[in-house]
C-alpha positions, 0 to 999 in steps of 0.5 A: 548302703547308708540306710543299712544298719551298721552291722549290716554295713560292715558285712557287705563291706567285708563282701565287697572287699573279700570279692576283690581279694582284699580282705580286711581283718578291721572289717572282721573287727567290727562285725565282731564288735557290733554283735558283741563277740569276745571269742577269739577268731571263729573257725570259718574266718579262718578257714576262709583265710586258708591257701586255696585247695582244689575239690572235685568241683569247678570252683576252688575252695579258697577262690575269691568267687567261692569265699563270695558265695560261702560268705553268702551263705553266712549272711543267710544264716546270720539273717535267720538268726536276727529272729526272735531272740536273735532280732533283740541281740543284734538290734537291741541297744547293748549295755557296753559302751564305747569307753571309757579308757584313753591312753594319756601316754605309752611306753614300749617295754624295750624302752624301759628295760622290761623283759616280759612284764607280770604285773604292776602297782601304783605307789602313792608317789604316783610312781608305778612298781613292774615285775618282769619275767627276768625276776626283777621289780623297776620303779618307773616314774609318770613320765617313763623315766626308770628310777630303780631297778632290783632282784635278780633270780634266786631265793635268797632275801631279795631275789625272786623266782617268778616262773615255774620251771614246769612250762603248764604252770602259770608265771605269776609275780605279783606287786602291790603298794601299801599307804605307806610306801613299802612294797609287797612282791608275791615271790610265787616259786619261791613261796613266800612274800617279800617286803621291801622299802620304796628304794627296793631294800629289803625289809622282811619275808614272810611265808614258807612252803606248805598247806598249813595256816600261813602257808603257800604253794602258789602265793598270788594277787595280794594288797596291803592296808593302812594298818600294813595288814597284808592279804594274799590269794593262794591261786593252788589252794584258793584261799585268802589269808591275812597277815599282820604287818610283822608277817603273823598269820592271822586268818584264812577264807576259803571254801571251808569259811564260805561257799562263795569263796570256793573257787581261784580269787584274782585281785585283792584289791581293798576298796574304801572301807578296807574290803578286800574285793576279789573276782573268782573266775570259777564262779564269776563273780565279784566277792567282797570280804571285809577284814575280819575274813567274812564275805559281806557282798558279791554279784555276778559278772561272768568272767572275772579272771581279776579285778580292781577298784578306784576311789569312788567304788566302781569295780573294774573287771578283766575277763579270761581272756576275752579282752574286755574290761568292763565296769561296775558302778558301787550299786553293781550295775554294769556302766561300761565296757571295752574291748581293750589290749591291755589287762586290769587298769591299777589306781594311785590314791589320786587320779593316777591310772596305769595298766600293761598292754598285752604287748607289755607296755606300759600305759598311762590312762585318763578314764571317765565314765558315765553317769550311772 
């Protein structure tokens, strides 16, 4: 069995396990992993896992014998599809590689009072900002430590109001930090956005329900610059505007300024030269739009459900869904992926890395890439 190919391993691992009835889902895991799959569990995994039904035949459907012979069947199939094409897919080296995310530290949700966590933001202090589905934001320090916690559910100044009462919509709550410390809450339901100081006192809101200029239905992903210039995404009417520090509307893109930006933007993350760097998962594509609201750059990376930046420049990417987060180096080229239970990492000004595990905790990350 050592002289086989390692996808080739784990399928006759999986065999042997499900003849005995001992079935292991880490097995599935790694053929799904070796051939590169993102999608979730397949129909015929699941149909094998089904209680046994009886047909007009000698052998139960879900028999250990039957689930052989069907697993059999399989491998006969997958043989085939190794032809041509399909020899390149599996035998050829893949560009995603194993890293480049490690977990410095993790704390569960429950441990630091978080109900259902949205979204978070990475302050300059290192400290990370966490909205939650109880319409609250906790201020949480490196070590897991709560600092401060505020909001509650309204619409007055300081409260929020993140989940739709429409059970179809999406709950968004959106946070970001600026250079200097205040931070920018996307109050979706609510439709505006609020302003805070790093304690959580209420600074200004700006925002009101509507389709004109300075408008929002569903004000989304937004980030701030040194200048306190602030840009939010629209998820309902997928556009990206610009606002002054005091809350002025300045200038929206979407695709009535340029095609590209037709489509839901994620992120609005800014990278070093004040950028604004979006995924559209309409598209696929990464999107840059330089402060003045022209789109200057973009390259395709398939799914592109959000999407953040570090200091060097390298693009990091979530898919929808797909539970992989890859990355792009400055020159667009892929440098590495993972599949990963955890959204978009979120980058301090120094080496500070946090991201939310899909069990909502918190995570605390080192990351390092290859050379590109």
């Amino acid at each position: 069995m050592n002289d086989r190919l390692p996808f080739e391993r784990s399928v006759a691992a999986w065999m042997d396990q499900e003849a005995a009835g001992s079935g292991s889902d880490q097995i599935v895991e790694q053929i799904l992993s070796t051939t590169g799959r993102m999608r979730p569990e397949p129909r015929w995994l699941a149909f094998l896992k089904e209680r046994p039904m009886h047909l007009d035949s000698n052998v139960a459907v879900g028999s250990p014998t039957a689930r052989l012979v069907f697993v059999g069947i399989l491998v006969a199939i997958l043989a085939a599809a190794t032809a041509g094409a399909g020899a390149a897919l599996l035998l050829r080296p893949q560009p995603i590689a194993t890293g480049p995310f490690t977990i410095r530290s993790s704390f569960a949700p429950a441990t630091i009072g978080l109900d259902r966590p949205i979204a978070l933001a990475v302050a300059p202090s290192g400290e990370v900002y966490v909205t939650d589905q109880s319409d609250h934001v906790t201020r949480i320090a490196a070590n897991g430590s709560v600092i401060s916690r505020w909001g509650g559910h309204g619409s007055k100044p300081g409260q929020f109001w993140f989940t739709p009462t429409n059970p179809d919509l999406n709950v968004h709550g959106s946070i970001a930090v600026g250079p200097d410390g205040k931070v920018y809450v996307s109050d979706s339901v609510n439709n505006r956005v609020e302003v805070f100081d790093p304690d959580g006192g209420f600074i200004r809101q700006f925002g009101a329900f509507g389709r004109a200029p300075g408008q929002f239905i569903d004000p989304f992903d937004l980030s701030a610059d040194a200048a306190g210039d602030v840009y939010v995404v629209d998820d309902n009417l997928m556009r990206l505007s610009k606002f002054s520090p005091d809350g002025t509307f300045v200038w929206l893109a979407d695709k009535s300024t340029d095609p590209l930006m037709d489509g839901h933007g994620h992120g609005a993350t800014l990278d070093g030269a004040g950028r604004i760097v979006l995924g559209n998962d309409d598209s696929g594509k990464i999107v840059i739009v330089s402060p003045d609201g022209a789109v200057v750059d973009s390259f395709a990376v398939g799914d592109a459900c959000d999407a953040t930046q570090d200091r060097a420049g390298n693009v990091y990417v979530g898919g929808c869904g797909s539970g992989q987060v890859r990355v792009y180096g400055p020159d667009h080229q892929l440098l590495a992926g993972r599949h990963v239970a955890m959204e978009t990492p979120r980058f301090g000004p120094g080496d500070e890395v946090a991201a939310l595990g899909d069990d909502g905790s918190l995570l605390f990350l080192d990351v390092e890439l290859p050379a590109s």
